[in-house]
C-alpha positions as protocol buffer text, in pm:
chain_id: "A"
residue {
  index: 1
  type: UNK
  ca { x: 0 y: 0 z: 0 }
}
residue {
  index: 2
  type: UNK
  ca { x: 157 y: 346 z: -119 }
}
residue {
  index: 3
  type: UNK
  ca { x: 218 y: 549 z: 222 }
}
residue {
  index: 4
  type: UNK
  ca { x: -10 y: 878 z: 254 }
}
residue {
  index: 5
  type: UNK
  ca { x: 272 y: 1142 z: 230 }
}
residue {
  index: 6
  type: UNK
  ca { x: 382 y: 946 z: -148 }
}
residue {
  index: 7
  type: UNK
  ca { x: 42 y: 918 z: -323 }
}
residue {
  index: 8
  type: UNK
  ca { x: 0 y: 1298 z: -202 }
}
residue {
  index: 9
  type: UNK
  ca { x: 355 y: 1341 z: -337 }
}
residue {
  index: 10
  type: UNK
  ca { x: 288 y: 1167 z: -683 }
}
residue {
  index: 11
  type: UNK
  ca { x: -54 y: 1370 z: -716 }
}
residue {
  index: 12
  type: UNK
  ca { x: 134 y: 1685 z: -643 }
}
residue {
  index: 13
  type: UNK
  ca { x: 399 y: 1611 z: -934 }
}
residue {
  index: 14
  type: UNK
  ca { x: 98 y: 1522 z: -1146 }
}
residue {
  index: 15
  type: UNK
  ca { x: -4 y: 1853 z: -1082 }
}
residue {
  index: 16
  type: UNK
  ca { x: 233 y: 2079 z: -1106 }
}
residue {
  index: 17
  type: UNK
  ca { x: 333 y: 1937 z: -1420 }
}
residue {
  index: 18
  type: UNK
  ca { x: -23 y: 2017 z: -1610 }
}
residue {
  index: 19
  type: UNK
  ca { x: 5 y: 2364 z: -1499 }
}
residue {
  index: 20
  type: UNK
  ca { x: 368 y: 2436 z: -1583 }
}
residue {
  index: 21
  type: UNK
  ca { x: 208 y: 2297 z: -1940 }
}
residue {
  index: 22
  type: UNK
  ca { x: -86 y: 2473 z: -1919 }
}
residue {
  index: 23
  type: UNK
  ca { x: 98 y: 2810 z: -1829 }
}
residue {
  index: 24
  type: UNK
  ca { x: 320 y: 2782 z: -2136 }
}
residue {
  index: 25
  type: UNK
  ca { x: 9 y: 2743 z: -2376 }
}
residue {
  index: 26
  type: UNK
  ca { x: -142 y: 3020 z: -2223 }
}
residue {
  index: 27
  type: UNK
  ca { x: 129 y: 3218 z: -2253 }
}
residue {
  index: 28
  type: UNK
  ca { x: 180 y: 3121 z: -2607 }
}
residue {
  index: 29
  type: UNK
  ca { x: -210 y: 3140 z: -2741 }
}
residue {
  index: 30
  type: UNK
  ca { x: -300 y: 3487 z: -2629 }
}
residue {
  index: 31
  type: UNK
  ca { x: 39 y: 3650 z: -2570 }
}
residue {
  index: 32
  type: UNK
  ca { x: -68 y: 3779 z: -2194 }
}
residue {
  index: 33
  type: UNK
  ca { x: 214 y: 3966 z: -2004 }
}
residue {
  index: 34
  type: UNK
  ca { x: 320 y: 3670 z: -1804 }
}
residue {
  index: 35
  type: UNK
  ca { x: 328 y: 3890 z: -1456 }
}
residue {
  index: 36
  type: UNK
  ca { x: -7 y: 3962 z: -1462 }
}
residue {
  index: 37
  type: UNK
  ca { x: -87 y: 3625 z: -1541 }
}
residue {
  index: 38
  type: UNK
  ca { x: 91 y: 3487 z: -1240 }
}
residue {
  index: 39
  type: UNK
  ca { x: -71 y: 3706 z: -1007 }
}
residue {
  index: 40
  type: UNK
  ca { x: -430 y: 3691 z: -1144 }
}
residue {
  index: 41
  type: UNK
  ca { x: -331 y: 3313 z: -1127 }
}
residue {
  index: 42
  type: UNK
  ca { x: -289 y: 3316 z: -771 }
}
residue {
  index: 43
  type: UNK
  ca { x: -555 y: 3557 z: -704 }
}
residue {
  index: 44
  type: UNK
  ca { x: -794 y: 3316 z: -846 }
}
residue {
  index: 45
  type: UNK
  ca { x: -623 y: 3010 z: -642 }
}
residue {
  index: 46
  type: UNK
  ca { x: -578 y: 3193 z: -299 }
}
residue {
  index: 47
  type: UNK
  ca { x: -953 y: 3300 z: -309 }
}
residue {
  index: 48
  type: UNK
  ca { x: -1058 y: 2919 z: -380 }
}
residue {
  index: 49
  type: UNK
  ca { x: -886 y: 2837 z: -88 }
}
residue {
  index: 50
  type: UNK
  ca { x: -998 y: 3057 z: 143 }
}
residue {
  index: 51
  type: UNK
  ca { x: -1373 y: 2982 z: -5 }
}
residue {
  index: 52
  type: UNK
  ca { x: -1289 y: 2586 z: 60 }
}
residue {
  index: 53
  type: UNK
  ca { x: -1195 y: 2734 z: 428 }
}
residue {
  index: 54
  type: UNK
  ca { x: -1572 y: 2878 z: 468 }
}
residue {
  index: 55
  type: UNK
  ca { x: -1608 y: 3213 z: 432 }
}
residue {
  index: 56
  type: UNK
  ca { x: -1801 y: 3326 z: 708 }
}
residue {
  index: 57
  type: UNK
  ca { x: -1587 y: 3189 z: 1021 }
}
residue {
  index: 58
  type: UNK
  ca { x: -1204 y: 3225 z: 849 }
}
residue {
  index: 59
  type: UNK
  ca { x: -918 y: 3160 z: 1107 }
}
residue {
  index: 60
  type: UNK
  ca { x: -779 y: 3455 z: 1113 }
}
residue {
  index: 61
  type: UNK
  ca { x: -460 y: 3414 z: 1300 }
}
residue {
  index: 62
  type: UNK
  ca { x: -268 y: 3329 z: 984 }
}
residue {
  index: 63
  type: UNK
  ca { x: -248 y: 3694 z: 902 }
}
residue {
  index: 64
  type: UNK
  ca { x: -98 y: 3816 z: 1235 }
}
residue {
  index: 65
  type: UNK
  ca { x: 219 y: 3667 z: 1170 }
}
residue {
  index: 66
  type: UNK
  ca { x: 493 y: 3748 z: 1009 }
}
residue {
  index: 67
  type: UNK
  ca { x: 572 y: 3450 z: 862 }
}
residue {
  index: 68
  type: UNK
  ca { x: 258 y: 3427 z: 653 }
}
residue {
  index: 69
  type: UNK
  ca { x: 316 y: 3800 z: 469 }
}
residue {
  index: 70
  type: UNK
  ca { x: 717 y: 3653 z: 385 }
}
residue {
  index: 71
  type: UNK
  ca { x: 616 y: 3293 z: 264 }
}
residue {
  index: 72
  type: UNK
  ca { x: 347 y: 3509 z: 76 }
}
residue {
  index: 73
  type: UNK
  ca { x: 534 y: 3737 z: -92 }
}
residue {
  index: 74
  type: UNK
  ca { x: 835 y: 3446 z: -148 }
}
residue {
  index: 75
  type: UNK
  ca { x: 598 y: 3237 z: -321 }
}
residue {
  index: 76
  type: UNK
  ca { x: 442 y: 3520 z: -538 }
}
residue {
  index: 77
  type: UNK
  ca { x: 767 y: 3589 z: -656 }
}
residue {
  index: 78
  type: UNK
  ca { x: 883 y: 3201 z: -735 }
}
residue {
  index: 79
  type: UNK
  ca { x: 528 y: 3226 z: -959 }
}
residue {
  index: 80
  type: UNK
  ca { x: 611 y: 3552 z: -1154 }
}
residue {
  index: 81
  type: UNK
  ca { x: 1026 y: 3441 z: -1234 }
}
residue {
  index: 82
  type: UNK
  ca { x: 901 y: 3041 z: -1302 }
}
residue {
  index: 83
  type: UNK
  ca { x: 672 y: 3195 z: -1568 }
}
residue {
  index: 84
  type: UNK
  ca { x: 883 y: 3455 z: -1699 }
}
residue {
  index: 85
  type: UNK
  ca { x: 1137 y: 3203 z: -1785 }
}
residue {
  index: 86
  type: UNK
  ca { x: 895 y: 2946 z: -1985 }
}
residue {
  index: 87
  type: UNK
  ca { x: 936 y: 3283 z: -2191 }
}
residue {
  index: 88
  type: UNK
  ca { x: 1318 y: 3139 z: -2279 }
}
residue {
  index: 89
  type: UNK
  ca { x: 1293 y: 2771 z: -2221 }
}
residue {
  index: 90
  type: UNK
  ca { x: 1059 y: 2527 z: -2293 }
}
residue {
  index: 91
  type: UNK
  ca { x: 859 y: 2385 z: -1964 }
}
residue {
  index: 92
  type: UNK
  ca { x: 1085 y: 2080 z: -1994 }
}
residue {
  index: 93
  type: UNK
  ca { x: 1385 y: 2267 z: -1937 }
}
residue {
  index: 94
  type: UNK
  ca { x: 1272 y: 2479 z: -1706 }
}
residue {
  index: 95
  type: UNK
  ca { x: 1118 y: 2207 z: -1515 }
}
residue {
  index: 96
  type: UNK
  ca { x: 1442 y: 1996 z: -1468 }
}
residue {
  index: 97
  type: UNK
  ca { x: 1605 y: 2381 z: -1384 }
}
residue {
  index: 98
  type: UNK
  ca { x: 1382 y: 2398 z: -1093 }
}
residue {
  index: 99
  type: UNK
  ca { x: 1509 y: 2047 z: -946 }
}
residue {
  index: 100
  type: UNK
  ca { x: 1846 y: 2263 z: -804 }
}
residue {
  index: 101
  type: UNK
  ca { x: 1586 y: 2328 z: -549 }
}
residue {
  index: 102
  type: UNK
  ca { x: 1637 y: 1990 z: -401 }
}
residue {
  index: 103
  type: UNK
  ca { x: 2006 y: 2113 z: -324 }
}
residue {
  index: 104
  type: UNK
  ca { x: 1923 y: 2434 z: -193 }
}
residue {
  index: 105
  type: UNK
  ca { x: 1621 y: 2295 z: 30 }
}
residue {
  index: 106
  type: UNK
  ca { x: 1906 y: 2066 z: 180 }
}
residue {
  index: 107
  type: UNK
  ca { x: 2143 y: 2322 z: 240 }
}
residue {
  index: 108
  type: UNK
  ca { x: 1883 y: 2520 z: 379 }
}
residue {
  index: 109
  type: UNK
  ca { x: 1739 y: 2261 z: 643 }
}
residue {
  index: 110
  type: UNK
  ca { x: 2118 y: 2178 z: 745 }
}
residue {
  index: 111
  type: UNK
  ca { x: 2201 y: 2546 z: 786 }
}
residue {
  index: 112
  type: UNK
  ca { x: 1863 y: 2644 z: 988 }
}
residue {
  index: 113
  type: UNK
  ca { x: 1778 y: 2317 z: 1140 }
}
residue {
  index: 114
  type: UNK
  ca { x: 2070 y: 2117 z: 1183 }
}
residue {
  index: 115
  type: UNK
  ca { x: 1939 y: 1849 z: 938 }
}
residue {
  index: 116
  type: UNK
  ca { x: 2211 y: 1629 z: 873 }
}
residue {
  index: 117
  type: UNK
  ca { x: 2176 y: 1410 z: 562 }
}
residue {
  index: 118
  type: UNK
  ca { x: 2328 y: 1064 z: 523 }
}
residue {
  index: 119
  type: UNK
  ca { x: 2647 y: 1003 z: 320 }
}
residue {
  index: 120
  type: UNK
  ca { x: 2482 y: 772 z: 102 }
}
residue {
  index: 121
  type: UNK
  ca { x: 2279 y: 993 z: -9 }
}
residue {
  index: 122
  type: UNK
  ca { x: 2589 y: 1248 z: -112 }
}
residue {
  index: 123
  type: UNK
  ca { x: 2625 y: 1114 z: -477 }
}
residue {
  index: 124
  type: UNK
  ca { x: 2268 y: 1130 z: -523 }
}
residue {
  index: 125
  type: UNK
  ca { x: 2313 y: 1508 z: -491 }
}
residue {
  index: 126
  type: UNK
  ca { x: 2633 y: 1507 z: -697 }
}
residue {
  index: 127
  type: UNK
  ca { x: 2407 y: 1332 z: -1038 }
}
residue {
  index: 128
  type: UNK
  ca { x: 2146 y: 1605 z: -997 }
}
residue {
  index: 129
  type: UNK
  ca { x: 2380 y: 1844 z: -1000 }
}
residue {
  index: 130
  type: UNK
  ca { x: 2584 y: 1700 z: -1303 }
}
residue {
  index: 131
  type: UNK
  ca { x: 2268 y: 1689 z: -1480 }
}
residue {
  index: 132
  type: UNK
  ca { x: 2191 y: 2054 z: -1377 }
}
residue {
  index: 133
  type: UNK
  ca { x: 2532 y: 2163 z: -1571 }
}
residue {
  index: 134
  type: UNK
  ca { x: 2459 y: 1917 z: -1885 }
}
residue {
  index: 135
  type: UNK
  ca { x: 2146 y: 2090 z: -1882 }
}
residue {
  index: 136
  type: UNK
  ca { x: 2213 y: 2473 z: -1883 }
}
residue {
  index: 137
  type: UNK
  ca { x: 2494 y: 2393 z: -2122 }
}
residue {
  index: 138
  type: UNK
  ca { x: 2255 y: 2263 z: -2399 }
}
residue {
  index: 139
  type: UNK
  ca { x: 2003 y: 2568 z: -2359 }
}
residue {
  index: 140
  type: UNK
  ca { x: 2015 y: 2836 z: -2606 }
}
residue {
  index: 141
  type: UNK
  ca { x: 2312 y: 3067 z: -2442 }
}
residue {
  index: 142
  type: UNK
  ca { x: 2423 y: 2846 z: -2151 }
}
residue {
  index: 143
  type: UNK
  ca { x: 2471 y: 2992 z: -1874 }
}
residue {
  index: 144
  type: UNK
  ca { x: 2394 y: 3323 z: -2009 }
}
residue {
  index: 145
  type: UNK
  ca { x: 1998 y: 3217 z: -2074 }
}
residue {
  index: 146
  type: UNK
  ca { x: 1773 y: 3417 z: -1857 }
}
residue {
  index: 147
  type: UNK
  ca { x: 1576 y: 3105 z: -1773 }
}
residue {
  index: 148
  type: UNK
  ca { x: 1891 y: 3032 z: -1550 }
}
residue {
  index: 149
  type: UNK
  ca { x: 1848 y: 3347 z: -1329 }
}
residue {
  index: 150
  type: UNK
  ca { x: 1479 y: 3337 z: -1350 }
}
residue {
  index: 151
  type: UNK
  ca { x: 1486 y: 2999 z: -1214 }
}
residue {
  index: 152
  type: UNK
  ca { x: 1736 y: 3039 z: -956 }
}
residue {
  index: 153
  type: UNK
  ca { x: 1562 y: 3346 z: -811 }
}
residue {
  index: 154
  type: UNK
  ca { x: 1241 y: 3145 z: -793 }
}
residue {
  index: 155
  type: UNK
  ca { x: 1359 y: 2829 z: -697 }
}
residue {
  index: 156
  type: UNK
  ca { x: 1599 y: 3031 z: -367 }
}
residue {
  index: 157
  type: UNK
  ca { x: 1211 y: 3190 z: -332 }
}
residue {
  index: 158
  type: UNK
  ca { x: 1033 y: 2892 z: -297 }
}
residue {
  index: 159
  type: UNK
  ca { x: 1307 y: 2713 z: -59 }
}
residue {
  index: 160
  type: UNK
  ca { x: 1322 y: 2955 z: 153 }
}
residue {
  index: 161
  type: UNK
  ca { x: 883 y: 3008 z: 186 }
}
residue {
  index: 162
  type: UNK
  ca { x: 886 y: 2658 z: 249 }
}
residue {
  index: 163
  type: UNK
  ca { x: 1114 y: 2645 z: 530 }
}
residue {
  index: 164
  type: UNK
  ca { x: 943 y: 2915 z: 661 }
}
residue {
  index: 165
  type: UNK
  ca { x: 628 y: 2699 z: 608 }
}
residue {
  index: 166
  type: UNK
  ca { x: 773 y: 2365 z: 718 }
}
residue {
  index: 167
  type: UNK
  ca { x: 751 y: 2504 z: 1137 }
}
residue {
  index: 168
  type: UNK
  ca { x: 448 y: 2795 z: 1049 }
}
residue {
  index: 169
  type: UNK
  ca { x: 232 y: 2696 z: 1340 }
}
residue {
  index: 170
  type: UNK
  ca { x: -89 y: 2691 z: 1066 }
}
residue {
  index: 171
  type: UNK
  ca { x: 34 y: 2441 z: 880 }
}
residue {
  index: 172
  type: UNK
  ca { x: 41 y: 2182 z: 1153 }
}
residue {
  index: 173
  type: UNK
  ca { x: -270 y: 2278 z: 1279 }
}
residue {
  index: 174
  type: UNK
  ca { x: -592 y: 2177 z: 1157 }
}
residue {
  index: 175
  type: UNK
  ca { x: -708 y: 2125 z: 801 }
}
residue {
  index: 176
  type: UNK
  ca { x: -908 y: 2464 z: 805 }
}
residue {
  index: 177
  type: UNK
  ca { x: -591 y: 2646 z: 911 }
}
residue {
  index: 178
  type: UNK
  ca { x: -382 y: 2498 z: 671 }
}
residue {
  index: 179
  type: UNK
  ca { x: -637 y: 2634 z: 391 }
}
residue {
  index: 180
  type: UNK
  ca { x: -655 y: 2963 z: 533 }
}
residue {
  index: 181
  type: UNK
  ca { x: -273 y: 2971 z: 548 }
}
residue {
  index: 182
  type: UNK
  ca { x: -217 y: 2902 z: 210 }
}
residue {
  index: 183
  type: UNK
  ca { x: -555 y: 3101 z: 96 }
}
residue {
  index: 184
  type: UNK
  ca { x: -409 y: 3436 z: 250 }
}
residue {
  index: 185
  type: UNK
  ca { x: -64 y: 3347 z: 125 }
}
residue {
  index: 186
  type: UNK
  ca { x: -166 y: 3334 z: -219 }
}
residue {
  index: 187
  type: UNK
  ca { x: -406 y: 3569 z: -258 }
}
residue {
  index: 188
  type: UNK
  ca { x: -343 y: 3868 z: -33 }
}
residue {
  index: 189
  type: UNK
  ca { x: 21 y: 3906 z: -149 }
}
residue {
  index: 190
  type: UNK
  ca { x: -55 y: 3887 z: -514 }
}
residue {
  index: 191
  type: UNK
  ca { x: -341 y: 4136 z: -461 }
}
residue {
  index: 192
  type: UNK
  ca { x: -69 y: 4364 z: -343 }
}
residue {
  index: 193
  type: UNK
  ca { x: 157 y: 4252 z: -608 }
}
residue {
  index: 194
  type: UNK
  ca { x: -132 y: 4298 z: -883 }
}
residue {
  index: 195
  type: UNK
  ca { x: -221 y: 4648 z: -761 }
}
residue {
  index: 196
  type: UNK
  ca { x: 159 y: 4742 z: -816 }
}
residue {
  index: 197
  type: UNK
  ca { x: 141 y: 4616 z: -1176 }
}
residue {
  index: 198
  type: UNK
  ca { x: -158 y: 4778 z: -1224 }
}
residue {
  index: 199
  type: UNK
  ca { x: -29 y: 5117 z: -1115 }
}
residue {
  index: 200
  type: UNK
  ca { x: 297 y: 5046 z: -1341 }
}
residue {
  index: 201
  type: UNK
  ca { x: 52 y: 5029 z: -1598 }
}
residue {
  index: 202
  type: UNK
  ca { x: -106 y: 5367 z: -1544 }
}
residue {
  index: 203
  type: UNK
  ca { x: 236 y: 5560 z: -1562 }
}
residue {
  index: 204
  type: UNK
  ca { x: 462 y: 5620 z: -1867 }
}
residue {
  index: 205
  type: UNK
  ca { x: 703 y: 5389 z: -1985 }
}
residue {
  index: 206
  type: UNK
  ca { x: 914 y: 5251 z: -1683 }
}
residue {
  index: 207
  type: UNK
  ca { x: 1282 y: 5131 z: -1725 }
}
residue {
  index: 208
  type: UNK
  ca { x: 1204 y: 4765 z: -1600 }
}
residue {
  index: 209
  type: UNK
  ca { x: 950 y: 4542 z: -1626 }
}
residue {
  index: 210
  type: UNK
  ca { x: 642 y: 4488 z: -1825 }
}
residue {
  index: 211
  type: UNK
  ca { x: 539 y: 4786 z: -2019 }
}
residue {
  index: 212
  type: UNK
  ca { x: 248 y: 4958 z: -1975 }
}
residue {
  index: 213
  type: UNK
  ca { x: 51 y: 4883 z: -2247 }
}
residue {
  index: 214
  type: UNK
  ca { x: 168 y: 4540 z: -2215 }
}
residue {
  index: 215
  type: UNK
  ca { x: 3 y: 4550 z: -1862 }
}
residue {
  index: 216
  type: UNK
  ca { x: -306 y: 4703 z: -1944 }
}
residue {
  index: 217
  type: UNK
  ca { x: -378 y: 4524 z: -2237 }
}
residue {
  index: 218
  type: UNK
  ca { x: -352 y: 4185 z: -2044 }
}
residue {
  index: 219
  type: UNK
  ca { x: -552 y: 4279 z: -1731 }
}
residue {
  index: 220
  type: UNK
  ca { x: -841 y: 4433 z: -1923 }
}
residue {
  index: 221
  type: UNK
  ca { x: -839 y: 4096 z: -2118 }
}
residue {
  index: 222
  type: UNK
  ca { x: -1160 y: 3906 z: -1989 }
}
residue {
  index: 223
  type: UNK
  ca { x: -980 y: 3585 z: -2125 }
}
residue {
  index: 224
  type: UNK
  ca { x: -709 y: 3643 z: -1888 }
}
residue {
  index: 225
  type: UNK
  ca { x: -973 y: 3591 z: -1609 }
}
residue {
  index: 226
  type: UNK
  ca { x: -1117 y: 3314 z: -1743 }
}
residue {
  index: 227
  type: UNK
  ca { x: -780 y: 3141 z: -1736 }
}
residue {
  index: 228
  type: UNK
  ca { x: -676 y: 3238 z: -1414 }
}
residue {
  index: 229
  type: UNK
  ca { x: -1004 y: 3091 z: -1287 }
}
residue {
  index: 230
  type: UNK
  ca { x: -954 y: 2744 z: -1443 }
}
residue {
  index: 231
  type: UNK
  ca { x: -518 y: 2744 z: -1353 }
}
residue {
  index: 232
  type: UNK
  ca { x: -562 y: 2928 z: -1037 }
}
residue {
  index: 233
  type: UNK
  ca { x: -896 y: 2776 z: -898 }
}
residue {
  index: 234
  type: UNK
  ca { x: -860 y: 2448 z: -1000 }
}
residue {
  index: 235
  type: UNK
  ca { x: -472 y: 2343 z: -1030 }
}
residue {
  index: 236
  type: UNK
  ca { x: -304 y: 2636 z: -895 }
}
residue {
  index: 237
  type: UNK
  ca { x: -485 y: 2641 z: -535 }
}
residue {
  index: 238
  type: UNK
  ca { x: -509 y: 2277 z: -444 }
}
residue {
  index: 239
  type: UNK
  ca { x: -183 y: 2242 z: -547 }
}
residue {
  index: 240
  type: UNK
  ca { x: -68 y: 2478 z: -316 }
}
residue {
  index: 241
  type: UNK
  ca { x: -224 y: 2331 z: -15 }
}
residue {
  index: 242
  type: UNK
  ca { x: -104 y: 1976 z: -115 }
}
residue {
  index: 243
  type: UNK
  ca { x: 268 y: 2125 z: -90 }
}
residue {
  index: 244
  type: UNK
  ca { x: 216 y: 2274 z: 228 }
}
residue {
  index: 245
  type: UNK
  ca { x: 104 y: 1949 z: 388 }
}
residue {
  index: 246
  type: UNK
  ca { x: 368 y: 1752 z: 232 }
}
residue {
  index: 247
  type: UNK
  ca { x: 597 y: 2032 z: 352 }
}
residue {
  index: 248
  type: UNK
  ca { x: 458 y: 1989 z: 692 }
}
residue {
  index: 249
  type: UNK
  ca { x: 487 y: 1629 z: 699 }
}
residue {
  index: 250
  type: UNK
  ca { x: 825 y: 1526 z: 502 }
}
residue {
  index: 251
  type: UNK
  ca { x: 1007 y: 1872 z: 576 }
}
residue {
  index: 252
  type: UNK
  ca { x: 1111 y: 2141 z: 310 }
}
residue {
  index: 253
  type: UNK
  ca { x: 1405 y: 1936 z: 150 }
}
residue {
  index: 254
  type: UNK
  ca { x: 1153 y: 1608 z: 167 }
}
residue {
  index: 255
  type: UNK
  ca { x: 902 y: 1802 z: -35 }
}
residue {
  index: 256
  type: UNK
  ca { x: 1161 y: 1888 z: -316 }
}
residue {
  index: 257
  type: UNK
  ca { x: 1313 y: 1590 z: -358 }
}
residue {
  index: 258
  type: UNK
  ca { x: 957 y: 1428 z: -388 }
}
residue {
  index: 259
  type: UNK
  ca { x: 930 y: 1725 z: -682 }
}
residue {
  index: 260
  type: UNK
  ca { x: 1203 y: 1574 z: -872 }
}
residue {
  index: 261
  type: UNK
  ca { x: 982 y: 1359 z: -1077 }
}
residue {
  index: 262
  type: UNK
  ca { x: 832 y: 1626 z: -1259 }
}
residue {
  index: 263
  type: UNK
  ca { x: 1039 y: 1714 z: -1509 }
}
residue {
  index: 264
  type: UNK
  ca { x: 997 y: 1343 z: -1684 }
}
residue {
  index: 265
  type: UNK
  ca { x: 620 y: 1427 z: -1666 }
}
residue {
  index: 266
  type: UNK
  ca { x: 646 y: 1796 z: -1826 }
}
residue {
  index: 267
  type: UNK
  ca { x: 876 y: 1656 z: -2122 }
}
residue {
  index: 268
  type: UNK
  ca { x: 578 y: 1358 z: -2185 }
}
residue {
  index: 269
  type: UNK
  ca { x: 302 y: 1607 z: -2174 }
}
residue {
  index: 270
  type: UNK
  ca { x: 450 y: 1906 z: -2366 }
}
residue {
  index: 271
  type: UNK
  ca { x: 489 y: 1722 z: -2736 }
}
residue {
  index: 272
  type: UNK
  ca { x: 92 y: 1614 z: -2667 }
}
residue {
  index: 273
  type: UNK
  ca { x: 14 y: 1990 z: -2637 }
}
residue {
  index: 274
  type: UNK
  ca { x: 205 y: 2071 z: -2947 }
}
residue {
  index: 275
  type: UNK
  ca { x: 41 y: 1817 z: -3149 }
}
residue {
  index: 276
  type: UNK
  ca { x: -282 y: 2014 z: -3063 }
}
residue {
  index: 277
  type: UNK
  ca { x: -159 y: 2327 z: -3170 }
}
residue {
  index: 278
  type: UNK
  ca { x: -118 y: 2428 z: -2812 }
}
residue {
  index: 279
  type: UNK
  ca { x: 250 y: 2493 z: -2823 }
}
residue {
  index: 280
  type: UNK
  ca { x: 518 y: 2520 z: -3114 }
}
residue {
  index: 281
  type: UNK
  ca { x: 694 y: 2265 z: -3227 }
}
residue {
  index: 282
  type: UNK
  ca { x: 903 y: 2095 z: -3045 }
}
residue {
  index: 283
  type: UNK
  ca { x: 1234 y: 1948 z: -3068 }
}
residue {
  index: 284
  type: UNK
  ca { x: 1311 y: 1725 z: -2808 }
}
residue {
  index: 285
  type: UNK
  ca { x: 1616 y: 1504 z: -2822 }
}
residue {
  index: 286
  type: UNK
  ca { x: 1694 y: 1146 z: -2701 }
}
residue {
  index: 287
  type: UNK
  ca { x: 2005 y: 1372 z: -2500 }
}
residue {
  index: 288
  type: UNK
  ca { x: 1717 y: 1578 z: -2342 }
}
residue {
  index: 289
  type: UNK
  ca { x: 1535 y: 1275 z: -2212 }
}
residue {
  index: 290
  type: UNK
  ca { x: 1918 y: 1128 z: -2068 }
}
residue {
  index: 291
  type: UNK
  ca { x: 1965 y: 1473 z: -1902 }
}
residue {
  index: 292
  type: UNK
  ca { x: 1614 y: 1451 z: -1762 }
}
residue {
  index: 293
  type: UNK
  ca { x: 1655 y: 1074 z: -1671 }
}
residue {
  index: 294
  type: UNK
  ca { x: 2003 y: 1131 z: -1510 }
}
residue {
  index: 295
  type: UNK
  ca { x: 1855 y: 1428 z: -1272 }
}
residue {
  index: 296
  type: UNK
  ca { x: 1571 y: 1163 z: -1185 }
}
residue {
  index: 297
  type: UNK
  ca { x: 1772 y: 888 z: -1107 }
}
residue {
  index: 298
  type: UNK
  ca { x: 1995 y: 1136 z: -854 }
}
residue {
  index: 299
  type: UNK
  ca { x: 1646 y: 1174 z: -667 }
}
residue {
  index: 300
  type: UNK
  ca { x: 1557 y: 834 z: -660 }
}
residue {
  index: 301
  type: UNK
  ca { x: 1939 y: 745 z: -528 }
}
residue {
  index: 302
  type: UNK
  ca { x: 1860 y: 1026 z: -253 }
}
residue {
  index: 303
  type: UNK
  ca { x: 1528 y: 898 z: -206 }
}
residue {
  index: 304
  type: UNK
  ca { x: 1652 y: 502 z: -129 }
}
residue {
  index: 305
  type: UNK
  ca { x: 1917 y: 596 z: 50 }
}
residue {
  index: 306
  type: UNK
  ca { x: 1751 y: 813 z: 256 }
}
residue {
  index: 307
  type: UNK
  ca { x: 1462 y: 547 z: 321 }
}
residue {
  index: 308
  type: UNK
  ca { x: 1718 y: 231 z: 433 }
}
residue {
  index: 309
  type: UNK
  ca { x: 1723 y: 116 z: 744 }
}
């Protein structure tokens, strides 16, 4: 019988992996600004959540503390870099990127929590990271791709939010805690985040970021709010609360080594969307799946190793 904690796991990469698809035709079919779509993303998520929470008797507690306002903004961020760099890399690649988060979450629960890892599971690490390398140097650029920095700003983002997460007090409460956690996490951050693009939008042409008409043009879209609704509401939110209690109950570092999976998944499902006209053509290579396949087998080396008694 598959253990709780893994068949939430194996959902989760399930997931994550339609959406990362889902964002990139999205992206590609109506040409949004992919900020705004992030944040109307998690608008529409955060307010499903809190909805699922009950409206009328919200625990309110996860919004006096400090905590939930960092993890919040953290996580807002990881959503507006991770689709800014589909923009360079195809969700494939940018998937098996995001799996240097399994390093980082271990560095990060050794340096705050004194989590010691086993040596055996040392060359695990070492494969993922060889296959990190063999990635970036295949993408368009190297190391000089943007997807790189995009995805090593999110992925720090994300590591860090979910350390914070791991010991919030919400998420190892009950189960309407945990939704009101991660329903004010999502969507009072990215309200705050939203109402900042939207003002960028209103002024003249700014040296960074989206430009205005790029913003406007997207938020006045009533397609973008459509599909916000259906990625936010329906893959986007649960999702979100899944990774929280599989944060809660396997740790930070447990969580993202669970993730690891995913990239496998992304690489299956994006030539299907292409084939509908979803997403360009692709050219995957029998190297890409090795690259993906060598990153996978470093998790599962982690992941037995970690498991033997």
């Amino acid at each position: 019988m598959i253990p709780p904690a893994a068949a939430l796991a194996l959902g989760l990469v399930v997931a994550w992996s339609v959406l990362t698809v889902a964002i990139r035709a999205t992206l590609n079919g109506f040409g949004f600004e992919p900020w705004s779509l992030a944040l109307t993303i998690q608008v529409m998520g955060g307010a499903a959540l809190l909805f699922a929470a009950g409206i009328r008797s919200l625990p309110l507690d996860p919004i006096r503390r400090w905590a939930t306002w960092v993890i919040g903004g953290l996580r807002v961020l990881t959503t507006c870099c991770f689709t800014n760099a589909l923009l360079y890399a195809s969700a494939g690649q940018v998937s098996q990127l995001t799996t240097v988060n399994v390093l980082l979450a271990t560095a990060g629960a050794l340096l705050l929590f004194g989590r010691r890892r086993r040596r055996a599971e040392w060359p695990g690490f070492l494969v993922i990271a060889c296959g990190l390398v063999l990635l970036i140097s295949r993408l368009d650029g190297g190391w000089t791709n943007p997807a790189v920095a995009f995805v090593l700003f999110s992925e720090t983002s994300v590591v860090v939010a979910s350390l914070l997460a791991e010991k919030h007090p919400d998420n190892l409460g009950t189960r309407r805690q945990r939704l009101a956690l991660t329903g004010f996490v999502t969507l009072l951050s990215a309200l705050g985040l939203l109402l900042a693009w939207g003002l960028i939008g209103l002024m003249p042409a700014m040296p960074v970021g989206p430009s205005a008409a790029d913003v406007m043009a997207t938020l006045s879209s009533p397609w973008l709010w459509v599909m916000a609704f259906l990625l936010g509401a329906m893959l986007r939110g649960p999702a979100t609360y899944v990774a929280f209690d599989i944060t809660a109950r396997l740790g930070a570092d447990g969580y993202m080594l669970g993730m690891s999976a995913m990239p496998l998944l992304v690489m299956a499902l994006e030539p299907a969307a292409a084939a509908f006209g979803l997403l360009p053509p692709l050219h995957t290579t029998a190297a890409d799946f090795a690259v993906a396949g060598l990153i996978l087998a470093g998790g599962a080396w982690v992941i037995v190793a970690r498991n033997r008694r």
